[in-house]
N, CA, C and O of each residue as an XYZ file, in Angstrom:
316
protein
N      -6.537     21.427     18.389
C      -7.266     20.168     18.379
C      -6.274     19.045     18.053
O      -5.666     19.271     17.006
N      -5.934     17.861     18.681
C      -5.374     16.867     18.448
C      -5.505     15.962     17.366
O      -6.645     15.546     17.160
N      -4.638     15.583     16.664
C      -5.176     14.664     15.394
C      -5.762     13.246     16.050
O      -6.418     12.556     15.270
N      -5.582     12.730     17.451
C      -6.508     11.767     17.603
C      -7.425     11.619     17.807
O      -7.962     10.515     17.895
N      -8.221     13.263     18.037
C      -9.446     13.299     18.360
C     -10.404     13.101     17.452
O     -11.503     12.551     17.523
N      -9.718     13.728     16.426
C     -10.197     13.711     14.781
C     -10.672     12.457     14.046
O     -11.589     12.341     13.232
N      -9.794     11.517     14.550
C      -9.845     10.105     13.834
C     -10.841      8.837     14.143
O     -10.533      8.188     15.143
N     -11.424      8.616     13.773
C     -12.603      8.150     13.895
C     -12.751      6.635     14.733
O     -11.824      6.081     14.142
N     -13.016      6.082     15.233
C     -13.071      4.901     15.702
C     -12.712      3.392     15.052
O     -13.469      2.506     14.656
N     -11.101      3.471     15.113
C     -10.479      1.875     14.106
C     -10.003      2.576     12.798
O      -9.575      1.993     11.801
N     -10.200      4.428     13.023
C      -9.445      4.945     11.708
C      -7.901      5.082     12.022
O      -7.393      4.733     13.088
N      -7.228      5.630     10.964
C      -5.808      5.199     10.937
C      -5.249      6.787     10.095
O      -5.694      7.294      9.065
N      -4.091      7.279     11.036
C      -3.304      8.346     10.437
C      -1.834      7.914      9.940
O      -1.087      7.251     10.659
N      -1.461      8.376      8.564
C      -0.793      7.947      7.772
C       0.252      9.349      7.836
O      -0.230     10.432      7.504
N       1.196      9.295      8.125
C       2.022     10.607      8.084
C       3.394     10.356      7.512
O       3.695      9.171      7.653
N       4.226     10.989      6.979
C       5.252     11.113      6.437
C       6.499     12.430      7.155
O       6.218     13.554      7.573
N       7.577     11.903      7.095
C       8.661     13.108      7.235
C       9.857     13.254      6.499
O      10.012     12.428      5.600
N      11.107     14.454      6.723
C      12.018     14.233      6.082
C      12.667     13.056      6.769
O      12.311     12.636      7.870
N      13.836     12.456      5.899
C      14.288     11.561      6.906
C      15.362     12.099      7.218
O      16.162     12.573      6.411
N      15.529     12.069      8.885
C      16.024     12.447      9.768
C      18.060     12.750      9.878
O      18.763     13.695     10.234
N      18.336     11.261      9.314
C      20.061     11.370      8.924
C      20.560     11.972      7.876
O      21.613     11.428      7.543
N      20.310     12.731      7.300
C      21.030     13.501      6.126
C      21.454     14.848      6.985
O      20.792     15.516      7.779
N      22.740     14.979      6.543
C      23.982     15.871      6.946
C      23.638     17.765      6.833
O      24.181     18.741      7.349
N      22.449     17.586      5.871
C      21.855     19.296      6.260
C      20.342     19.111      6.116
O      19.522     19.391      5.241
N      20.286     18.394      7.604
C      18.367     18.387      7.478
C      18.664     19.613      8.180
O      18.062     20.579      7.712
N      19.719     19.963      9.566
C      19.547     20.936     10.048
C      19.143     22.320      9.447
O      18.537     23.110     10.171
N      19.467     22.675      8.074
C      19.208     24.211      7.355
C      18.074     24.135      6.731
O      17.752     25.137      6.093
N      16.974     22.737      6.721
C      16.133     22.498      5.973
C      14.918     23.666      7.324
O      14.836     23.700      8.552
N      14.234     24.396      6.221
C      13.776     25.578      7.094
C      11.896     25.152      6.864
O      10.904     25.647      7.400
N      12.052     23.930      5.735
C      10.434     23.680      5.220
C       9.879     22.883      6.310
O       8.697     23.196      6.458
N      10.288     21.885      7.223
C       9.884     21.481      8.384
C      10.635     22.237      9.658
O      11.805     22.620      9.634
N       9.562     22.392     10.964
C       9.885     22.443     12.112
C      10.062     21.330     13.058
O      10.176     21.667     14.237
N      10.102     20.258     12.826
C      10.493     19.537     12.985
C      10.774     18.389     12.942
O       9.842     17.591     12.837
N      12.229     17.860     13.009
C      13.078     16.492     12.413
C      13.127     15.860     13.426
O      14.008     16.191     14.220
N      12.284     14.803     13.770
C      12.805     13.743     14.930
C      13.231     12.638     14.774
O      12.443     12.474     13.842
N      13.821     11.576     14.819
C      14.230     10.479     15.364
C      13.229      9.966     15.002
O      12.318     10.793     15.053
N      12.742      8.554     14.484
C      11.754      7.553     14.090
C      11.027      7.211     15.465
O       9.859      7.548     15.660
N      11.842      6.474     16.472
C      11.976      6.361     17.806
C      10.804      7.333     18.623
O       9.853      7.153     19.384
N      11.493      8.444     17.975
C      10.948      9.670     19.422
C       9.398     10.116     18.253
O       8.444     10.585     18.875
N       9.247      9.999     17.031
C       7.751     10.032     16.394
C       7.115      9.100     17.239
O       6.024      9.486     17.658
N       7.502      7.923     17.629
C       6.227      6.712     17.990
C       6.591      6.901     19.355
O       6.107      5.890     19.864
N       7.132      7.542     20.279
C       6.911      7.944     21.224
C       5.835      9.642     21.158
O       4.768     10.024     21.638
N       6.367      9.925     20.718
C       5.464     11.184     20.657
C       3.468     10.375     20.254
O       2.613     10.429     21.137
N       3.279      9.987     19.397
C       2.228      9.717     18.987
C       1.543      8.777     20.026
O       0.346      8.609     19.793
N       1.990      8.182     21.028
C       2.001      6.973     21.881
C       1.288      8.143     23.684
O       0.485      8.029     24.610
N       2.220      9.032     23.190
C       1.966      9.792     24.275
C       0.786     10.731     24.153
O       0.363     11.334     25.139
N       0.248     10.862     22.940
C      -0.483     11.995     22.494
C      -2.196     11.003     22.610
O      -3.337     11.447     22.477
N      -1.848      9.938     22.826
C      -3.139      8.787     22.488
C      -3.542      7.853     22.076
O      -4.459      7.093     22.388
N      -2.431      7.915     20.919
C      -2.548      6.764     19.983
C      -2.018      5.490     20.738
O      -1.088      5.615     21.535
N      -2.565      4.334     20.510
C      -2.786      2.851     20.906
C      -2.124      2.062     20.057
O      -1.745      1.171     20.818
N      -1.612      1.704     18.680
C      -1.064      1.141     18.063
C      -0.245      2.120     16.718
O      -0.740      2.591     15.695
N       0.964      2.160     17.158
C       1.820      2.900     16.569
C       2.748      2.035     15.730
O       3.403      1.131     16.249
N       2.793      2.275     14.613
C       3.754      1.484     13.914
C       4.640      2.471     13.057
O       4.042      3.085     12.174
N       6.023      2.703     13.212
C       6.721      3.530     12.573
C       7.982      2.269     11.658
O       8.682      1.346     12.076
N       7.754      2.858     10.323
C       8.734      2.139      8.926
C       9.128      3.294      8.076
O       8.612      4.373      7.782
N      10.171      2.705      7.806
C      10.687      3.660      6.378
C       9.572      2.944      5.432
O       8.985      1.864      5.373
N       9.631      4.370      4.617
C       8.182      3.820      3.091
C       8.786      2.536      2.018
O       8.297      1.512      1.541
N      10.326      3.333      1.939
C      10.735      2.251      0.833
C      12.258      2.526      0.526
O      12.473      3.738      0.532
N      13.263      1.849      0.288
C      14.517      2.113      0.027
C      14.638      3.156     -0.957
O      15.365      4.127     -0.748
N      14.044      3.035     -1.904
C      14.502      4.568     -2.872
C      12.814      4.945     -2.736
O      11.919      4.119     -2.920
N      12.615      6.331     -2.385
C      11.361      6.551     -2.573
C      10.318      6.820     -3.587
O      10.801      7.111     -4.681
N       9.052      6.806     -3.538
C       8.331      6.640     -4.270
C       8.219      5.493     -5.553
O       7.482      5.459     -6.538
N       9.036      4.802     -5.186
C       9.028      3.305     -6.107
C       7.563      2.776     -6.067
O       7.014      2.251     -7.036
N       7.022      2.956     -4.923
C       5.687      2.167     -4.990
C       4.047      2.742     -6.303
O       2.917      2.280     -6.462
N       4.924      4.077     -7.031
C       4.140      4.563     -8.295
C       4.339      4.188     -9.274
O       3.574      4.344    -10.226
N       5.658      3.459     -9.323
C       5.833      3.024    -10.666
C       5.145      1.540    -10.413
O       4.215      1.245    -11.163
N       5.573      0.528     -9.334
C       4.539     -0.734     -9.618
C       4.574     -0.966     -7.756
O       5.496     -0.837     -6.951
N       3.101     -1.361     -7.582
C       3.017     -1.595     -5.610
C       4.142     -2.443     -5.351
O       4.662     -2.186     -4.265
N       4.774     -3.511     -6.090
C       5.380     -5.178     -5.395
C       6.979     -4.089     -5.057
O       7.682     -4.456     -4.115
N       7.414     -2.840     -5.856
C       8.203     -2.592     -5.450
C       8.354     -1.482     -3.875
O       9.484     -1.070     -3.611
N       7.623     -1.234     -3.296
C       7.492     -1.233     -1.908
C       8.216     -2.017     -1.143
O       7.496     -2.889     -0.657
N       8.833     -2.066     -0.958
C       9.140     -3.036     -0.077
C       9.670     -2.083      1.244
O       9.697     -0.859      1.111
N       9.961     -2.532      2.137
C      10.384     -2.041      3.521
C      12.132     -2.276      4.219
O      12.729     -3.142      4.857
N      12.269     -1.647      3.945
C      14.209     -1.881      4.730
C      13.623     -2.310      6.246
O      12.639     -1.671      6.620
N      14.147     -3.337      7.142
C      13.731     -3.878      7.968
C      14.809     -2.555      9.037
O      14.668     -3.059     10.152
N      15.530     -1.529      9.218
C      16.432     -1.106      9.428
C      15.925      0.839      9.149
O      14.959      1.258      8.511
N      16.850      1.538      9.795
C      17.230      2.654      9.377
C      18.708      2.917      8.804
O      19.600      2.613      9.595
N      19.128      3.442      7.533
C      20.472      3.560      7.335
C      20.846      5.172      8.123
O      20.374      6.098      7.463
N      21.463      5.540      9.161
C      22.016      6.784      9.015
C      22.979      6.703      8.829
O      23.663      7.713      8.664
């Protein structure tokens, strides 16, 4: 079953991955697969979805638990 079928009308899927440029995602065996930011919002674009927006969460992660304003967004990918 497709996750867009699932999603309700003006609902919204929120997903997360490893990130992709680190030097041994390859031996990382806990995901099947590492893509490219790029090729996620192509994939999701192709699968159905209509408005795709792909961002990094936050320069150091999980900052946004200790207070929301530190969220912020790298306008960029560093690999």
């Amino acid at each position: 079953m497709a996750i867009s079928s699932l999603i309700k009308e003006g609902g919204l899927f929120i997903g997360n991955t490893p990130y992709p440029f680190k030097k041994n995602i390859v031996s990382d065996e806990t995901h099947l697969f590492v893509l490219h930011p790029i090729n996620w919002k192509r994939l999701f674009e192709k699968c159905g979805f209509e408005y795709v927006i792909v961002s990094a969460m936050t320069f150091l992660p999980y900052l946004w638990r200790i207070n929301k304003k530190w969220n912020f967004i790298i306008p960029f990918y560093i690999p």
